[in-house]
C-alpha positions, 0 to 999 in steps of 0.5 A: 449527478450520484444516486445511492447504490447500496447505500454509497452515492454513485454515479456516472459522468463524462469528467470527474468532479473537480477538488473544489466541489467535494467536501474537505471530508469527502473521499471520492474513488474514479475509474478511467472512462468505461463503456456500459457492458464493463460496469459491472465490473469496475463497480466492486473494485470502486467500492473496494477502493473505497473501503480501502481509502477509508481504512487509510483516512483518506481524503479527496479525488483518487483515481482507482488504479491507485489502489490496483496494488493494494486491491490485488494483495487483499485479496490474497491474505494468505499469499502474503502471510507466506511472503512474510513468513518466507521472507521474515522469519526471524523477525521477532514481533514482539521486537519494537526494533524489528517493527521499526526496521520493518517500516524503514524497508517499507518506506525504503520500497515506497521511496523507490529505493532511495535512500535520501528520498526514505530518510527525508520521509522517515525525519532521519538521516540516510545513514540511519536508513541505511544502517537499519537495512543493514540490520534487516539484511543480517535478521534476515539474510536477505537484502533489498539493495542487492542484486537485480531482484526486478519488479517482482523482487520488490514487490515480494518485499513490500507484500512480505512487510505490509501483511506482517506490518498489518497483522494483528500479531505485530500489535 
């Protein structure tokens, strides 16, 4: 059963609903089950979730650690507007090639660094994945390839290309 909650339908159940009974247009965010007392805190990571899903055009059943990421990285704009401006400096905004070498290390770090897996995502060969890497290597004098950087090196990378992807000075 939902009731509206700050004009959103919400509710609480023992299962989430099944893909069949939502609307093709409907998106519907989930938390794991919860006890009472920590409700008040799931709610805004719910709604944020949404909000989140929705600015992507997104559809369907998806549980909220999903977007634990990307909820965690808008909340800090200006840490990762420092990310970019550390990391990609000499990347040139008004560059459509830049931009496009951008989004090939971006799909690169959501493609686990796979460079067949990127250029399959991409619909280009592995050789152009990996000659554009190449390119932001040089540009920036840094590589997402080399080294073990670890966990937190990736995650500097794709914070430092999704908030220079998503300002409004990249468009």
């Amino acid at each position: 059963m939902t009731v509206p909650l700050d004009g959103r339908p919400a509710g609480l159940g023992p299962l989430p609903p099944e893909d069949g009974e939502l609307a093709p247009e409907a998106l519907v965010v989930v938390a794991p089950a919860a006890a009472l007392p920590e409700l008040p805190r799931l709610y805004p990571l719910l709604v944020r979730a949404l909000d989140l899903g929705r600015h992507q055009g997104l559809h369907g059943l998806y549980d909220v650690t999903g977007f634990a990421g990307r909820i965690a990285l808008t909340e800090q704009p200006h840490l990762g507007a420092l990310l970019s401006r550390r990391l990609l400096a000499d990347l040139d905004p008004a560059d459509a090639f830049h931009r496009r070498l951008a989004l090939t290390a971006l799909a690169f770090l959501d493609n686990g660094r796979r460079l067949d897996q990127t250029a399959a995502a991409l619909f280009t060969h592995p050789h152009t994945v990996r000659y554009r890497l190449g390119r932001l290597r040089q540009i920036t004098s840094a590589s997402l390839t080399d080294g073990d950087g670890g966990p937190l090196a990736a995650l500097h990378w794709w914070w430092a290309l999704t908030a220079w992807l998503e300002s409004p000075t990249q468009h």
